[in-house]
TIPA-351950 format. One record per residue: residue number from 1; residue in one letter; x, y, z of N, C-alpha, C, O in turn. Coordinates in steps of 0.001 Angstrom, whole numbers, plus 500000, padded with zeros to 6 digits. Layout:
N
PT resi resn n_east n_north   n_up ca_east ca_north  ca_up c_east c_north   c_up o_east o_north   o_up
PT  NUM    A      X       Y      Z       X        Y      Z      X       Y      Z      X       Y      Z
...
//
This chain:
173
PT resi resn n_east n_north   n_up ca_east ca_north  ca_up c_east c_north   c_up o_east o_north   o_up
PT    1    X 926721  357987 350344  927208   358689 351506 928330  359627 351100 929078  359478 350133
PT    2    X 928333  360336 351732  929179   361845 351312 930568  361723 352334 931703  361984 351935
PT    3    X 930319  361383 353393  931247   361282 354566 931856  360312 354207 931482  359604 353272
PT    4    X 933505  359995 355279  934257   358860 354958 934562  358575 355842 934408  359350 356786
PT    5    X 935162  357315 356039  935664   356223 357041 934226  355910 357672 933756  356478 358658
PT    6    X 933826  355248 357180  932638   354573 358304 933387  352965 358723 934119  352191 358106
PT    7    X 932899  352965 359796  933321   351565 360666 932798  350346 360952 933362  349310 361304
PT    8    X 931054  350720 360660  930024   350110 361305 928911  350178 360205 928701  351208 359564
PT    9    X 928412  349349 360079  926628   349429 359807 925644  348299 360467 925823  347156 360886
PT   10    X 924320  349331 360336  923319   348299 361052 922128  348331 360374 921933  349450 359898
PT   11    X 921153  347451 360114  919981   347629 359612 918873  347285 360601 919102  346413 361439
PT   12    X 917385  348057 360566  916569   348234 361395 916063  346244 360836 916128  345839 359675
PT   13    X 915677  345513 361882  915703   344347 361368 913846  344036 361078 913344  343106 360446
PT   14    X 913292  344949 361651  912082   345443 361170 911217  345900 360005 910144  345500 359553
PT   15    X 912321  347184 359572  912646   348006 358575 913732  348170 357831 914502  349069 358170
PT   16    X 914010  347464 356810  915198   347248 356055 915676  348724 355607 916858  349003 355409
PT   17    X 914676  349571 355484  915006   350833 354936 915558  352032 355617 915788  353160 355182
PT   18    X 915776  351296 357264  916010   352223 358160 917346  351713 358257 917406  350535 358609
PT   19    X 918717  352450 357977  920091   352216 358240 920818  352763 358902 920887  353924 358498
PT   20    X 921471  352597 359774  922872   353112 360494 924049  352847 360340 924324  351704 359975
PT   21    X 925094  353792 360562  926553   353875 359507 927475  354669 360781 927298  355874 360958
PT   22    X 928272  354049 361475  929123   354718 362696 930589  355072 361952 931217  354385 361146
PT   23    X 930817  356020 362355  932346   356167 361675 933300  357109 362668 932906  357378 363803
PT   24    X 934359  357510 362254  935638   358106 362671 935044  359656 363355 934110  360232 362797
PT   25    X 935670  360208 364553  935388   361325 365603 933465  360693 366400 932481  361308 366812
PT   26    X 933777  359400 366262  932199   358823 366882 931164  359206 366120 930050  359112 366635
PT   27    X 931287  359800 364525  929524   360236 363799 928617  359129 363504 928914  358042 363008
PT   28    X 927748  359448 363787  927127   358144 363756 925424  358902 362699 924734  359890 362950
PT   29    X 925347  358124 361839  924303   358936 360917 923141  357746 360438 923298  356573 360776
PT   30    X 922248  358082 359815  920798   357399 359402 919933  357592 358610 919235  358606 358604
PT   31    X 919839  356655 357820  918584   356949 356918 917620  356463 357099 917669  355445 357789
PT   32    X 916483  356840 356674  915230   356121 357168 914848  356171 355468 913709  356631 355539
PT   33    X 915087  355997 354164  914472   355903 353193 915669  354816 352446 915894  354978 351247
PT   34    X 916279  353912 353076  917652   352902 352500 918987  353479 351769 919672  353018 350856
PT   35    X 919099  354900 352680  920228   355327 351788 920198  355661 350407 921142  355843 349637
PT   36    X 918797  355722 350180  919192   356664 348825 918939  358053 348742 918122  358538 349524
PT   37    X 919577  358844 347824  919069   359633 347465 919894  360814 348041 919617  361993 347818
PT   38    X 921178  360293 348981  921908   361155 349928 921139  361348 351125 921456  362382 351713
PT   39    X 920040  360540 351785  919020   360989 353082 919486  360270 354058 918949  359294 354582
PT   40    X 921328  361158 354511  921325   360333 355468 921470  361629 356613 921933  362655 356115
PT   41    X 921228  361682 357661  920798   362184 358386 921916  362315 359906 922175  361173 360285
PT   42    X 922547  363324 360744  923460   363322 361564 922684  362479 362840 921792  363036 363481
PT   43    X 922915  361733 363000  922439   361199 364739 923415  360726 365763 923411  359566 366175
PT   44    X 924466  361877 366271  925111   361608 367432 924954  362652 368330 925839  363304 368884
PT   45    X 923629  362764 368435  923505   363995 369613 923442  363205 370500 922696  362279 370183
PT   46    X 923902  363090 371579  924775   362538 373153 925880  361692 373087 926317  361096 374072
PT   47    X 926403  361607 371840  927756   361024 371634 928522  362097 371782 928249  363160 371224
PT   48    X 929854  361883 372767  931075   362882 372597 932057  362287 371825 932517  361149 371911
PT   49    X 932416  363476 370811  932792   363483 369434 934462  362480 369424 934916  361766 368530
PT   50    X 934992  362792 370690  936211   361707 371190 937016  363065 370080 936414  364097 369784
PT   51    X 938327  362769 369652  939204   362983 369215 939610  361801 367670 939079  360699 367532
PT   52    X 940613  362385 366712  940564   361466 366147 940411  359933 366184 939495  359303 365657
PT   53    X 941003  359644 366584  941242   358126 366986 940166  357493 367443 940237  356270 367556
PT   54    X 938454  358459 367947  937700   357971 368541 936487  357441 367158 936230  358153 366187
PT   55    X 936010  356325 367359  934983   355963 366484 933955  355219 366810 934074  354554 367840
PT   56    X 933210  355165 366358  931865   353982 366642 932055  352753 365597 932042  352653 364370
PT   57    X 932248  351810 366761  932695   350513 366718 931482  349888 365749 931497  349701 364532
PT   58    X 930445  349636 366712  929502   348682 366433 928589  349341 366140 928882  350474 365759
PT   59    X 927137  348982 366173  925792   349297 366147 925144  348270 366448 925223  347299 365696
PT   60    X 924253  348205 367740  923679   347133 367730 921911  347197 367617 921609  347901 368580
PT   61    X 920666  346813 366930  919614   347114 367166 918786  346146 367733 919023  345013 367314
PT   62    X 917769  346245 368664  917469   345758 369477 916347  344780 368678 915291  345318 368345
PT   63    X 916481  343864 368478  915674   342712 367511 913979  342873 367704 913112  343021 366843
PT   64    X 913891  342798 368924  912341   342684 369564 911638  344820 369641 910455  345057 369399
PT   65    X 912420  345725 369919  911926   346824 369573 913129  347627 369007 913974  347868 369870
PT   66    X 913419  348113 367733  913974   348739 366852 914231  350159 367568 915363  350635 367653
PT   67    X 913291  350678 367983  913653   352273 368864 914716  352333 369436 915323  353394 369294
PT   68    X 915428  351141 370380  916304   350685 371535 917492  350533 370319 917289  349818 369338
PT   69    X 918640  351228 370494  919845   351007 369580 920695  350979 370643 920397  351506 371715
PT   70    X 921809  350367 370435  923445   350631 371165 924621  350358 370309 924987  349351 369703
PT   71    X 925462  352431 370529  926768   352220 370120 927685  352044 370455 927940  352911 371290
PT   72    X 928718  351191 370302  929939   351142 371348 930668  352107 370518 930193  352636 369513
PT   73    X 932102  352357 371086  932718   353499 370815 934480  352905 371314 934864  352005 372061
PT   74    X 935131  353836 370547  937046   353598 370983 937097  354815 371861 936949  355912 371324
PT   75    X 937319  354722 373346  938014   355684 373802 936232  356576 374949 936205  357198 376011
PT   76    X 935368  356249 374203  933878   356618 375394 933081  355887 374878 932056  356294 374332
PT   77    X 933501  354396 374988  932241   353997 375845 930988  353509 375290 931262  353361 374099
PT   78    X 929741  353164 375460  928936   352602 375302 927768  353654 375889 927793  354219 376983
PT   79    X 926473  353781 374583  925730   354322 374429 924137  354016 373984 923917  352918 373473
PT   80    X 923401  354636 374102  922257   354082 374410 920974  354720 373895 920564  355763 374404
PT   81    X 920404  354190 373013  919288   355373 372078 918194  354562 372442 918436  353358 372518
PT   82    X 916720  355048 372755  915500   354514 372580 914771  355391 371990 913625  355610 372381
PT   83    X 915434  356177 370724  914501   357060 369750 915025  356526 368685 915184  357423 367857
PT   84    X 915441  355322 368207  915798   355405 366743 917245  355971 366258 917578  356078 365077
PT   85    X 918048  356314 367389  918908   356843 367483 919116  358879 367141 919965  359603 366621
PT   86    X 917576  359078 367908  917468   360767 367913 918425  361412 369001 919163  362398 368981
PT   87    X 918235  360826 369589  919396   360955 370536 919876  359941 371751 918944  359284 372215
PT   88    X 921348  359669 372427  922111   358812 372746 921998  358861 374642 921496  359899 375073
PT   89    X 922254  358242 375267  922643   358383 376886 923983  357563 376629 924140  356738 375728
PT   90    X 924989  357970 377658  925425   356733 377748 925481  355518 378994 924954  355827 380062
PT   91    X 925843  354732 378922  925455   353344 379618 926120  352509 379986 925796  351322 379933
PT   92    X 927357  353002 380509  928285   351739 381230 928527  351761 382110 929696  351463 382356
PT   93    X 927901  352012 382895  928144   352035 384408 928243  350772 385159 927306  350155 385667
PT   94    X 929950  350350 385168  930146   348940 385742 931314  348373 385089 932051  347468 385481
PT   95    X 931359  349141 383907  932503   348510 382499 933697  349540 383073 933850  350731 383345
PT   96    X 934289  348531 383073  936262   349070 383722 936820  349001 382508 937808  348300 382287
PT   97    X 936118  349866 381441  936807   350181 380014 936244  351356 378872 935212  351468 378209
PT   98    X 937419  352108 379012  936473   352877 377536 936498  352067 375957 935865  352553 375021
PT   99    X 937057  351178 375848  937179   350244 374570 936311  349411 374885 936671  348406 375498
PT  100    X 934604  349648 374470  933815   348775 374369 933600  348463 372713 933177  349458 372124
PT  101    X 933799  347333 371889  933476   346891 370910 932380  346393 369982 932420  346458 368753
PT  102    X 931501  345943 370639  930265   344933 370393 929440  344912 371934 929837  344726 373084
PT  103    X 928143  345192 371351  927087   344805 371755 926281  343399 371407 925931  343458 370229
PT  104    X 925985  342514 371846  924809   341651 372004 923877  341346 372224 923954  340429 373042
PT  105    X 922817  341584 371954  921148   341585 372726 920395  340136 372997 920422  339391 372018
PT  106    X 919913  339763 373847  919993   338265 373978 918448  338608 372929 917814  339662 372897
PT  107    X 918211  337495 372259  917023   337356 370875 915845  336977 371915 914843  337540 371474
PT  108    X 915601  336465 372778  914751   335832 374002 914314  336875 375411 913333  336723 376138
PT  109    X 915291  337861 375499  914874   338722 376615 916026  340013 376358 917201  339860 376692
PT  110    X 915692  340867 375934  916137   342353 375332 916731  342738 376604 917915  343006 376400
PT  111    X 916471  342856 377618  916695   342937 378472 918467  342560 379262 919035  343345 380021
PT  112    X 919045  341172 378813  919882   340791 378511 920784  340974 377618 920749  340585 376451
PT  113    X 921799  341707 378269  923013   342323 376958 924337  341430 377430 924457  341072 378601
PT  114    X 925259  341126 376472  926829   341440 376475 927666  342337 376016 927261  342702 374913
PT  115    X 928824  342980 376374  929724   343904 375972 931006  343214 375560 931472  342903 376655
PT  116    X 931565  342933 374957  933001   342754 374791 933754  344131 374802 933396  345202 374312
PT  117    X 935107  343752 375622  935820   344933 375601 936982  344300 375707 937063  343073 375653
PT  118    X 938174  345230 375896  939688   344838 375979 939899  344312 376988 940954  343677 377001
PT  119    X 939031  344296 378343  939627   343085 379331 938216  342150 379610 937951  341439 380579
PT  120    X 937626  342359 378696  936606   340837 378939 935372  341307 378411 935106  342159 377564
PT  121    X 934476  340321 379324  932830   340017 378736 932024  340935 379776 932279  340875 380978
PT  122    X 931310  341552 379400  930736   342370 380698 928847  341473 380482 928530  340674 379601
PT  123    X 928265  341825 381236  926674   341554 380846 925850  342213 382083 926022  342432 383282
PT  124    X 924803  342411 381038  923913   343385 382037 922592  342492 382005 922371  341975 380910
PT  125    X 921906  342291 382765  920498   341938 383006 919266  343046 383125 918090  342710 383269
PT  126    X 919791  344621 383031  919062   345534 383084 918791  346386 381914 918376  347516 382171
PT  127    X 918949  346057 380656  919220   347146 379713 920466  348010 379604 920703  349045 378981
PT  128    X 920823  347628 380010  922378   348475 380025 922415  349489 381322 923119  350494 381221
PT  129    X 921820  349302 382303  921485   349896 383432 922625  349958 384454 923111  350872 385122
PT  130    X 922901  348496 384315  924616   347859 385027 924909  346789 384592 924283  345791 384237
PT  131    X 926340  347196 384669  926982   345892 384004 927904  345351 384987 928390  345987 385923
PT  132    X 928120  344074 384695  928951   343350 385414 929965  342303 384431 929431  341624 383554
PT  133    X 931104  342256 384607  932094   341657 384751 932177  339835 384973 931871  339235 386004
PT  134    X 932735  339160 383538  932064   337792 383717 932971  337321 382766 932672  337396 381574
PT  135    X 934002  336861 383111  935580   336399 382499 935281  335149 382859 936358  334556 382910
PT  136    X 934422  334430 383133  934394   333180 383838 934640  332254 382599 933814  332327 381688
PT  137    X 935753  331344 382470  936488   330214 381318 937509  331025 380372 938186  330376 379574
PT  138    X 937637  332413 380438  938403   332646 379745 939712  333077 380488 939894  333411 381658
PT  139    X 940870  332917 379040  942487   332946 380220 942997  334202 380459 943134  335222 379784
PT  140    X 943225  333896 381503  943820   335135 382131 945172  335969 381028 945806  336943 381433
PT  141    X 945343  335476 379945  946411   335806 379232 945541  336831 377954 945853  337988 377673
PT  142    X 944581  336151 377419  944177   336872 376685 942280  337405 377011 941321  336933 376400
PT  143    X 942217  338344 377985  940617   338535 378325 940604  339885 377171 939883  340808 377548
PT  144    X 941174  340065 376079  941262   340995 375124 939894  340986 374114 940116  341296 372944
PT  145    X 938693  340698 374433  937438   340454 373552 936994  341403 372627 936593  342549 372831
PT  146    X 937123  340740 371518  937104   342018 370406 935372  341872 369947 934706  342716 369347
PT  147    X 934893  340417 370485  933499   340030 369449 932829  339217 370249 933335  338397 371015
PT  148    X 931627  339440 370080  930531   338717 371370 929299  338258 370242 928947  338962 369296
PT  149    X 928733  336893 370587  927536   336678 369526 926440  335770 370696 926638  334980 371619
PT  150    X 925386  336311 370138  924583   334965 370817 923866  333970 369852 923286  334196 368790
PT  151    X 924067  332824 370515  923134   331449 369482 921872  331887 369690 921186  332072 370695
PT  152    X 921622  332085 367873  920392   332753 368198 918810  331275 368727 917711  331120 369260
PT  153    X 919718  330750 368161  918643   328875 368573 918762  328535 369934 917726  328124 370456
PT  154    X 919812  328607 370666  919852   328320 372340 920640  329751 373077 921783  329742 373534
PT  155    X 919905  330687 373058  920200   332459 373884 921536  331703 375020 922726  331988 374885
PT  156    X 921111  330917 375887  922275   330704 376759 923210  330370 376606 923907  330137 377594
PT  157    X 923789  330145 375139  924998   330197 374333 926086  331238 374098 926312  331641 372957
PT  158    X 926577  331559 374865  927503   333085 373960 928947  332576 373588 929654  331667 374021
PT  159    X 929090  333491 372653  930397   333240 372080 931319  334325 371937 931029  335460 371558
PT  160    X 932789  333772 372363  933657   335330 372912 934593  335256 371840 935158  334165 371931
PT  161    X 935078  335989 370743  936154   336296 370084 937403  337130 370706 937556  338303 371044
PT  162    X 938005  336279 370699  939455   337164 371861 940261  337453 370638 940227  336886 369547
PT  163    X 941318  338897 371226  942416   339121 370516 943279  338157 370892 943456  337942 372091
PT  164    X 944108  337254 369674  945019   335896 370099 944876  335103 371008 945835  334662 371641
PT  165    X 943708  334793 371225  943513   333406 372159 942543  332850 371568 941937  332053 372284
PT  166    X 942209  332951 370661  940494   332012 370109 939388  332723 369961 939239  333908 369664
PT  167    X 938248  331462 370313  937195   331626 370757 936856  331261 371757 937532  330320 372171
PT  168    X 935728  331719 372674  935353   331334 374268 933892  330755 373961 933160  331461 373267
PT  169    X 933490  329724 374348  931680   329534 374150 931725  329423 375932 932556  328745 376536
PT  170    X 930596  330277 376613  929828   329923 377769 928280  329403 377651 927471  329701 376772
PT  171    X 928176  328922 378284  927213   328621 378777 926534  328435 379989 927105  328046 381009
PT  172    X 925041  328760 379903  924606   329198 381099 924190  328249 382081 923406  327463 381549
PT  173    X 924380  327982 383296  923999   326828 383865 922394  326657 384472 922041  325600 384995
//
């Protein structure tokens, strides 16, 4: 890679040879031949470029169809590719934050996302269509969520990484 500060990588979990690499002013780039050879390729057309300080956090790829990507971002937000990342929408409509961090895709129904952000857990049941707001067990002192995972053996498992308060496990009733 020629560029610097990258933040993020993701691999197509399909296609090992297909990679994504998010970095500093939100660039977010791709190879489809494993990064060699210099074939990496610009893919943030519907990402806004933010200002310095703005970057792509995460990368998340969608386990069950690879086309479906999501980037979170410092400062705009959460974004949304179903080309492989040819180009982006974005997708938070519901999130009371531009510091979205991590994406989660539930392994059992794609359909099912989490967001961690600086004041909590968001989750969507629509594809990222809407999100909602779901602090439920965590303290009101630290809803600062930097990291979201799902058990990939029991999906109704999630797990919340807070800034200075722990970890959060919910579960679904």
């Amino acid at each position: 890679m020629y560029w610097y500060q990258q933040t993020c990588l993701a691999i197509d979990p399909q296609n090992p040879r297909i990679i994504y690499a998010g970095g500093k002013f939100n660039n977010l780039h791709r190879s489809l031949e494993g990064g060699d050879n210099g074939t990496w390729s610009e893919s943030s057309n519907g990402i806004d470029k933010g200002g310095p300080e703005s970057r792509i956090q995460s990368i998340s790829v969608d386990p069950r169809n690879p086309q479906v990507l999501y980037a979170t971002s410092t400062n705009n937000g959460l974004h949304k590719s179903t080309s492989r990342a040819s180009s982006w929408s974005r997708m938070d409509s519901g999130i009371n934050s531009p510091d979205i961090r991590k994406v989660a895709i539930d392994p059992s129904d794609s359909d099912i996302l989490y967001a961690a952000a600086d004041n909590g857990i968001y989750r969507s049941l629509n594809a990222a269509e809407n999100w909602q707001l779901m602090n439920d067990g965590l303290t009101d002192a630290s809803p600062d969520v930097r990291a979201v995972a799902i058990d990939p053996q029991d999906p109704d498992r999630l797990y919340a990484g807070t800034w200075g308060d722990g970890v959060f496990i919910w579960k679904e009733q």
